[in-house]
C-alpha positions as CSV (number, residue, x, y, z in Angstrom):
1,X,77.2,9.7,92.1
2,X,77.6,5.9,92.8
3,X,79.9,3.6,90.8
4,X,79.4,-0.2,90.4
5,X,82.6,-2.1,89.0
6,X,82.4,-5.6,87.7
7,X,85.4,-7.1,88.9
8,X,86.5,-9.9,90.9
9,X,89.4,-8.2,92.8
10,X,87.5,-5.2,95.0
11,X,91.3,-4.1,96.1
12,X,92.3,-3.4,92.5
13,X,89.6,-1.3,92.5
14,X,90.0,0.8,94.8
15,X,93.6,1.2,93.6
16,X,92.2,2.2,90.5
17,X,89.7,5.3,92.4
18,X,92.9,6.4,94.8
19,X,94.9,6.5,91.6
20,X,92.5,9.0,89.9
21,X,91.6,10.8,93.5
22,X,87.8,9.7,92.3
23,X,85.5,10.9,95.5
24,X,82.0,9.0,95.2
25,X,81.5,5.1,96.5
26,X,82.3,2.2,94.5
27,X,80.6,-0.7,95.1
28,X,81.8,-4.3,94.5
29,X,79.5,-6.7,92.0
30,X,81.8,-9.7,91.7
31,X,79.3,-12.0,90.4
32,X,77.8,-9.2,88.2
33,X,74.2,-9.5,89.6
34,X,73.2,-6.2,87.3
35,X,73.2,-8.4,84.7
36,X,75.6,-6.0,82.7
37,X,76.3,-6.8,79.1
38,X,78.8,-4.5,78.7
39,X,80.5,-1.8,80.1
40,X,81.0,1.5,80.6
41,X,76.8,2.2,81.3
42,X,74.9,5.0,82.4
43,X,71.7,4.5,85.1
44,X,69.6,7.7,86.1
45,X,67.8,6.9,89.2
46,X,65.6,9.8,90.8
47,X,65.3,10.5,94.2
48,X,62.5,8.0,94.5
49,X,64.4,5.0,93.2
50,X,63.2,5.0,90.0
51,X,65.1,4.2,86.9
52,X,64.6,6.7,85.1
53,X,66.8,6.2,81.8
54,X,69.8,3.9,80.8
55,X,72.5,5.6,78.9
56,X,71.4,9.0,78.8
57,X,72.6,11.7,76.8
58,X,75.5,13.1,78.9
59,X,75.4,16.3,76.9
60,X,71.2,17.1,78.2
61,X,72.2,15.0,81.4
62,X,72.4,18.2,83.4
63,X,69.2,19.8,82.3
64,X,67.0,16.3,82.2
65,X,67.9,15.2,85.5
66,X,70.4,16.3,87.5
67,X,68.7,20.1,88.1
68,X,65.1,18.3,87.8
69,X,62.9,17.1,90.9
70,X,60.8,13.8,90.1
71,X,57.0,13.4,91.5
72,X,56.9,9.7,92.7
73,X,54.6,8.7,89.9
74,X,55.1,4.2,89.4
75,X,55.1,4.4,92.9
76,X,51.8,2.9,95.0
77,X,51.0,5.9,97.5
78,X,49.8,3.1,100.2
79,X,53.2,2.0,100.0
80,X,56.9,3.5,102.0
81,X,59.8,3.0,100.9
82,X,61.5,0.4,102.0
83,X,65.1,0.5,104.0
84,X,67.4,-2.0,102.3
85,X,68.0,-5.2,104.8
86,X,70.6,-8.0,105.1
87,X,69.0,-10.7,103.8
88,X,67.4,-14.2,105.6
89,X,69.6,-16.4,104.2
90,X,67.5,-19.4,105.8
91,X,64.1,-18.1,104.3
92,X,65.9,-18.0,101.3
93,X,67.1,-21.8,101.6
94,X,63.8,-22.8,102.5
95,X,61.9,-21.3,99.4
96,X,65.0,-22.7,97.2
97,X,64.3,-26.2,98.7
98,X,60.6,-25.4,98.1
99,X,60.3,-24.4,94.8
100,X,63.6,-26.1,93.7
101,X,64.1,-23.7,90.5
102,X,67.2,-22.3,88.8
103,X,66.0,-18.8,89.9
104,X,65.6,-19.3,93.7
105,X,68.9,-21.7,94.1
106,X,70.6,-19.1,92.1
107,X,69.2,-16.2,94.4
108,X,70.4,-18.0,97.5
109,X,74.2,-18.2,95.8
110,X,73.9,-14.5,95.0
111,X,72.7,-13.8,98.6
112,X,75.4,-16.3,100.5
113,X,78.2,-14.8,97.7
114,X,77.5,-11.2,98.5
115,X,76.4,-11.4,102.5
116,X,78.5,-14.2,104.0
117,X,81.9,-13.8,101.8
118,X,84.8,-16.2,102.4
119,X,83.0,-17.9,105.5
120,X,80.1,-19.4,103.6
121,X,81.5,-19.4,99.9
122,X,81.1,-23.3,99.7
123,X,77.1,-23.1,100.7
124,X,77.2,-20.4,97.4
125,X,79.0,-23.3,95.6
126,X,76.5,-26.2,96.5
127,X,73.4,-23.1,96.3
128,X,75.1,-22.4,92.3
129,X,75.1,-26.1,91.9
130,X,71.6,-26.6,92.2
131,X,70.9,-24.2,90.2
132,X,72.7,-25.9,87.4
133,X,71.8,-29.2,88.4
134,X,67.4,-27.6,87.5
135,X,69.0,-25.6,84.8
136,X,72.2,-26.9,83.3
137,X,72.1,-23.6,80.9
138,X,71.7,-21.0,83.3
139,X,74.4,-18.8,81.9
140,X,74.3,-16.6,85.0
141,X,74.4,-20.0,87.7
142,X,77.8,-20.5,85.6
143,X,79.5,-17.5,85.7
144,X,78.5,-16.9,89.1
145,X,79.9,-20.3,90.0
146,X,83.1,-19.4,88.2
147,X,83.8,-16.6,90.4
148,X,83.3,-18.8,93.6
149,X,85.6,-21.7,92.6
150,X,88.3,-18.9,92.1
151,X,87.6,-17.2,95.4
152,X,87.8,-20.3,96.7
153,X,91.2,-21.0,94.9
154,X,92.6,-17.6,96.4
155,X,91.8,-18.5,100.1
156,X,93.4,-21.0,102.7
157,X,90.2,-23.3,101.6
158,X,91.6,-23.8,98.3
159,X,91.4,-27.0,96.0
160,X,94.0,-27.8,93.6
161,X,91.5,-27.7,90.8
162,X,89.5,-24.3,91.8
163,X,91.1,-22.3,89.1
164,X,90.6,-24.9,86.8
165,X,87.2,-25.2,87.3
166,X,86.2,-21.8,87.6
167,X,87.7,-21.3,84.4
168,X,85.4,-24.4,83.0
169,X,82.0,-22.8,84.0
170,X,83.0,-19.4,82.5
171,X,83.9,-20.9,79.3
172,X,80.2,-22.7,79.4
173,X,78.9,-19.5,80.6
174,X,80.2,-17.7,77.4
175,X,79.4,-20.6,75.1
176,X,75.5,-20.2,76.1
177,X,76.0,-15.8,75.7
178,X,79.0,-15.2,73.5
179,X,78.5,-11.4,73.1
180,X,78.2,-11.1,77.3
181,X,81.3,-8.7,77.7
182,X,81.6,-9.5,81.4
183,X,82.3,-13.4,80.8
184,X,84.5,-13.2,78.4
185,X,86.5,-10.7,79.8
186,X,87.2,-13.1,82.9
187,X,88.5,-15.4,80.6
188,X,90.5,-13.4,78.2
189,X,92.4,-11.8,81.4
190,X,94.0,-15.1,82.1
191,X,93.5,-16.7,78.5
192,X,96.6,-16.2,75.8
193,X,98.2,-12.8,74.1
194,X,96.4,-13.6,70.7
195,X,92.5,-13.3,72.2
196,X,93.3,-10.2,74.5
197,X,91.7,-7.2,73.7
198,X,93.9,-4.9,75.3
199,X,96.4,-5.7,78.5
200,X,93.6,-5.2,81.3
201,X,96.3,-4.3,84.6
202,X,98.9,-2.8,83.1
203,X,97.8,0.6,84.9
204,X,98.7,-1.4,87.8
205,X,102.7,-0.3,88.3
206,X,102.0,2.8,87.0
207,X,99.1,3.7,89.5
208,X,101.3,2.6,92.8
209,X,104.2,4.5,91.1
210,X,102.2,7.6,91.0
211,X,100.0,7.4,94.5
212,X,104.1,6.6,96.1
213,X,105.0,10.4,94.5
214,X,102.2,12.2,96.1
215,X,103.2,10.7,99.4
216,X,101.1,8.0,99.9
217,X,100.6,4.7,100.5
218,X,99.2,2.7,97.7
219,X,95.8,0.3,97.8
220,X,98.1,-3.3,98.8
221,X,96.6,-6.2,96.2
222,X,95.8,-9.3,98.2
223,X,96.1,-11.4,95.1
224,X,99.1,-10.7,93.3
225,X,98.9,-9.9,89.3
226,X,99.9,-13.0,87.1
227,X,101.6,-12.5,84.0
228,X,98.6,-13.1,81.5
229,X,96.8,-10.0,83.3
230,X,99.7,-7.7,82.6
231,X,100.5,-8.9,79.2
232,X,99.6,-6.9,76.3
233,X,97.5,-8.4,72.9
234,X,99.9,-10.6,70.8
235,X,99.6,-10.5,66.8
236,X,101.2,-13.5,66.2
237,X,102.6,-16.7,67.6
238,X,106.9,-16.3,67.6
239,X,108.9,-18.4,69.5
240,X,111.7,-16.4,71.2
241,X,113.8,-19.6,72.4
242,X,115.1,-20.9,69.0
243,X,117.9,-23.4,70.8
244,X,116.2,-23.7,74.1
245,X,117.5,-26.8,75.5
246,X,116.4,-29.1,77.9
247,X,117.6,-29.6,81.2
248,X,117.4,-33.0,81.8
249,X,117.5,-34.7,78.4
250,X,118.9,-38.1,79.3
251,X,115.7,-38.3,82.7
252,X,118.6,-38.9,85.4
253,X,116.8,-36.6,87.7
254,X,115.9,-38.4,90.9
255,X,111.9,-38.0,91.0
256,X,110.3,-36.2,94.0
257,X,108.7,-39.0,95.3
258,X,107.6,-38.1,98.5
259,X,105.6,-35.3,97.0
260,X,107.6,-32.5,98.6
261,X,106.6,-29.8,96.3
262,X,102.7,-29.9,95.2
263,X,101.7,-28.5,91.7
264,X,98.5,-27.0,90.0
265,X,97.5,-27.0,86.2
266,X,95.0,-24.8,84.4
267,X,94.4,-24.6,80.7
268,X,92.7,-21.4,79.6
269,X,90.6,-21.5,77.7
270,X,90.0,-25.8,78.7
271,X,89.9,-26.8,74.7
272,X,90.6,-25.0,71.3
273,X,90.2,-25.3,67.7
274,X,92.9,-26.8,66.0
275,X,96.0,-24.2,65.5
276,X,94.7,-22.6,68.3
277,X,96.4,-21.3,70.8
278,X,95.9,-21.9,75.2
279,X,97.7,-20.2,77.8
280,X,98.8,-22.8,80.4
281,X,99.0,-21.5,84.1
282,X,101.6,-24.0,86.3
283,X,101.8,-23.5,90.3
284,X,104.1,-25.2,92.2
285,X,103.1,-25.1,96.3
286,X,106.0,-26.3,98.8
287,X,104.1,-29.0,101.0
288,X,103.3,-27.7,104.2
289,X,102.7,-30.9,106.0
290,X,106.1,-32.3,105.2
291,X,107.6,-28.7,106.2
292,X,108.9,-28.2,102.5
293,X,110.4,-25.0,101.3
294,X,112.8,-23.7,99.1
295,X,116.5,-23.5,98.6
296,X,117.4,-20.7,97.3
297,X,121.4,-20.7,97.2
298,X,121.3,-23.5,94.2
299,X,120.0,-23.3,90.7
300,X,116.5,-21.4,90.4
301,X,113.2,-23.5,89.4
302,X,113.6,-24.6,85.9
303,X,110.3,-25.8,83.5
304,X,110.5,-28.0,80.5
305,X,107.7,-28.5,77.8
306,X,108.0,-31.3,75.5
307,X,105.6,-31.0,73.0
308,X,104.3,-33.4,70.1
309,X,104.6,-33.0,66.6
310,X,103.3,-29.2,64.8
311,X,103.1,-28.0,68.4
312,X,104.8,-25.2,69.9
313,X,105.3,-23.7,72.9
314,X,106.2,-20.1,74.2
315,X,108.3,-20.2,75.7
316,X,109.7,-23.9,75.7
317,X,112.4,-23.9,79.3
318,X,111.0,-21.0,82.2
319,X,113.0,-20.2,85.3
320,X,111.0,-18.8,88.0
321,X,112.7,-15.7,90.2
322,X,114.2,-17.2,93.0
323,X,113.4,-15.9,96.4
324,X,115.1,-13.0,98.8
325,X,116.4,-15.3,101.7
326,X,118.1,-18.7,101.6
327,X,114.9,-20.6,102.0
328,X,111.4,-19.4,101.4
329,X,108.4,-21.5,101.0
330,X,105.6,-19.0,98.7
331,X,103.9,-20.4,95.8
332,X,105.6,-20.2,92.7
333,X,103.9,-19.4,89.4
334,X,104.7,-20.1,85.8
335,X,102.7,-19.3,82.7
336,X,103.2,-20.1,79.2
337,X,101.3,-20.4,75.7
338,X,101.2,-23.0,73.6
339,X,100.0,-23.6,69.7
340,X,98.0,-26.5,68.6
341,X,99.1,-28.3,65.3
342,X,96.9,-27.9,62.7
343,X,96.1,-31.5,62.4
344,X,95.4,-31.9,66.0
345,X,92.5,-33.6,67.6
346,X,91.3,-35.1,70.6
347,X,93.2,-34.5,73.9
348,X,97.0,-34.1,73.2
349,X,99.2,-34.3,76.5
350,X,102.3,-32.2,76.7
351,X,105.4,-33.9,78.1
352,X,106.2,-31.2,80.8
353,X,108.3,-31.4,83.9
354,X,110.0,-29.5,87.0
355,X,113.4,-29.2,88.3
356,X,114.1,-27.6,91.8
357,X,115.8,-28.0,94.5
358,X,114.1,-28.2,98.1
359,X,114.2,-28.9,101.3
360,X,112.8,-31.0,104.0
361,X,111.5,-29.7,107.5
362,X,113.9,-27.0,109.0
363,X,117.5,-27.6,108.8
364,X,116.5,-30.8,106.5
365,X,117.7,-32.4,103.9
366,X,117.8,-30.4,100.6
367,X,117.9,-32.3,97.2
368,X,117.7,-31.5,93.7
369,X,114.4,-33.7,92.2
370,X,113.0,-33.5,89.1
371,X,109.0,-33.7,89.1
372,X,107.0,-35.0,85.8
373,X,103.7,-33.0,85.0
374,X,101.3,-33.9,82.4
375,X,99.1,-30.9,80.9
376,X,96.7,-32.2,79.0
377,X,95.0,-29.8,75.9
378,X,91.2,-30.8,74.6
379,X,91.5,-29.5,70.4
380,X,87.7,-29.5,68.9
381,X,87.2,-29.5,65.5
């Protein structure tokens, strides 16, 4: 028995198999290189390695296979089997370079992706581009590309647009498949409450809750959960803040001009249809070089959206949770949704901004700043 999950977390996971106690491997296909449609799927491979039925009948499974023995008929008798190798990844560069097609640039991505992880993720990057660059609709070369840029974006390597990005090339990956389950999921798991399916990790609390009460330690998650991920499927579009009010009305703020707290934007999905609706993910990084960090004994991280005519936002003013010691310096996260107006067109910019108050280098200064940051929404009609 050998599982295969299509995910792009391996640690979640593995959460999930020590949560149910489940007892066979589970390997990790990030960049889904089975080519999987959909999922859950059946493979019977014989002792030979030969496929010998998708989706069988589980009910005659037993009798058809599992208490058979296969002869190694499709098989040339001249030839062994062979054992599987790490692949050449510079024989593979070569014949990519070679033949320059979609196929073998994307083969060298899959190979770097899945052999040389984190370390050579930007060679998979450049290999994926290629590809796209011979075959700008290789659905595969995007999705695969998609998943790179975002384990780029979870790494000390990370570029402020990575999530953004990633989220692009899925979006053009599903435009060229829209019934491929696998793409769309990645999307719908950060995308807005109305286009989810179901909430896909809200198992999550409940699985370390359970493995704690049987004594042990659960699966730690390297990349923490964001809100769209846990959130169930919405049915409709309410606004829970009827008076929200915002927090610097009159702009007397002083501006953080010295860039002491760095912020990220992504827009999922990039562009809707008009009266549609985006989840909009907001990061705000304490700068590192200027020794930034937070101050945590004044007023908690406040975010304003000001929004143009017919649009709304849910919710309008979010606080972010403040952290355990007087100053911290993580990454602070933010998500909200927002509604197109029905006339919309075009790219319509929303009016957001940032109120916090941090500090400079240790024992520093600590102000109270106000930071302005444009989120810009593409409506298609």
């Amino acid at each position: 028995m050998l599982g295969i999950a299509q995910e792009q977390h391996p640690d979640r996971c593995r959460l999930f198999a020590q949560w149910h106690q489940l007892d066979w491997p589970i390997l990790h296909d990030p960049i889904n290189i089975m080519q999987v449609r959909g999922v859950p799927i059946e493979v019977a491979i014989d002792e030979h390695g030969i496929v010998r039925s998708l989706r069988p009948n589980l009910k005659t499974f037993e009798e058809e296979f599992l208490d058979k023995s296969f002869a190694p008929d499709g098989v040339e008798p001249s030839r062994k089997p062979r054992k599987a190798t790490r692949p050449d990844l510079v024989a593979l560069r070569r014949r990519a370079e070679k033949s320059h097609s979609s196929e073998a640039w994307r083969g060298l991505g899959d190979a770097l992706v899945l052999w040389g992880g984190l370390a050579r993720i930007n060679d998979a990057i450049n290999a994926y581009t290629q590809a796209l660059y011979v075959k700008p609709g290789d659905g595969d070369a995007h999705f695969r590309l998609g998943v790179c840029y975002r384990i780029r974006y979870e790494s000390q390597q990370r570029m402020p647009t990575d999530f953004q990005t990633a989220v692009n090339h899925w979006t053009q990956s599903r435009a060229l498949e829209p019934n491929q389950y696998i793409w769309r999921r990645r999307i719908e798991q950060y995308g807005p409450r109305l286009t989810k399916p179901y909430p896909f990790y809200d198992w999550v609390e409940t699985a370390s809750r359970d493995i704690r009460a049987r004594g042990d330690r659960p699966v730690e998650l390297r990349v923490l959960l964001t809100g769209s991920e846990i959130a169930s499927p919405g049915r409709s579009f309410d606004t829970v803040e009827r008076n929200a009010k915002p927090p610097d009305p009159q702009d007397r703020i002083l501006r953080d001009t010295q860039s002491l707290i760095l912020t990220e934007v992504t827009v999922v999905p990039p562009h809707v249809k008009p009266g549609g609706t985006v989840r909009v993910h907001v990061t705000l990084r304490p700068n590192s070089e200027r020794k930034a960090h937070w101050n945590n004994e004044a007023e908690p991280l406040k975010l304003w959206i000001d929004l143009p005519p017919g649009w709304k936002a849910q919710p309008q003013l979010l606080i972010a949770p403040q952290g355990n010691q007087p100053e911290t310096s993580e990454p602070r996260h933010l998500e909200f949704e927002v509604r197109a107006a029905a006339d919309a067109s075009g790219i319509s910019k929303l009016a957001a901004y940032a109120l916090y108050y941090v500090c400079e280098d240790v024992g520093g200064t600590c102000r109270f700043l106000r930071q302005n940051i444009p989120i810009a929404v593409t409506v298609d009609k």
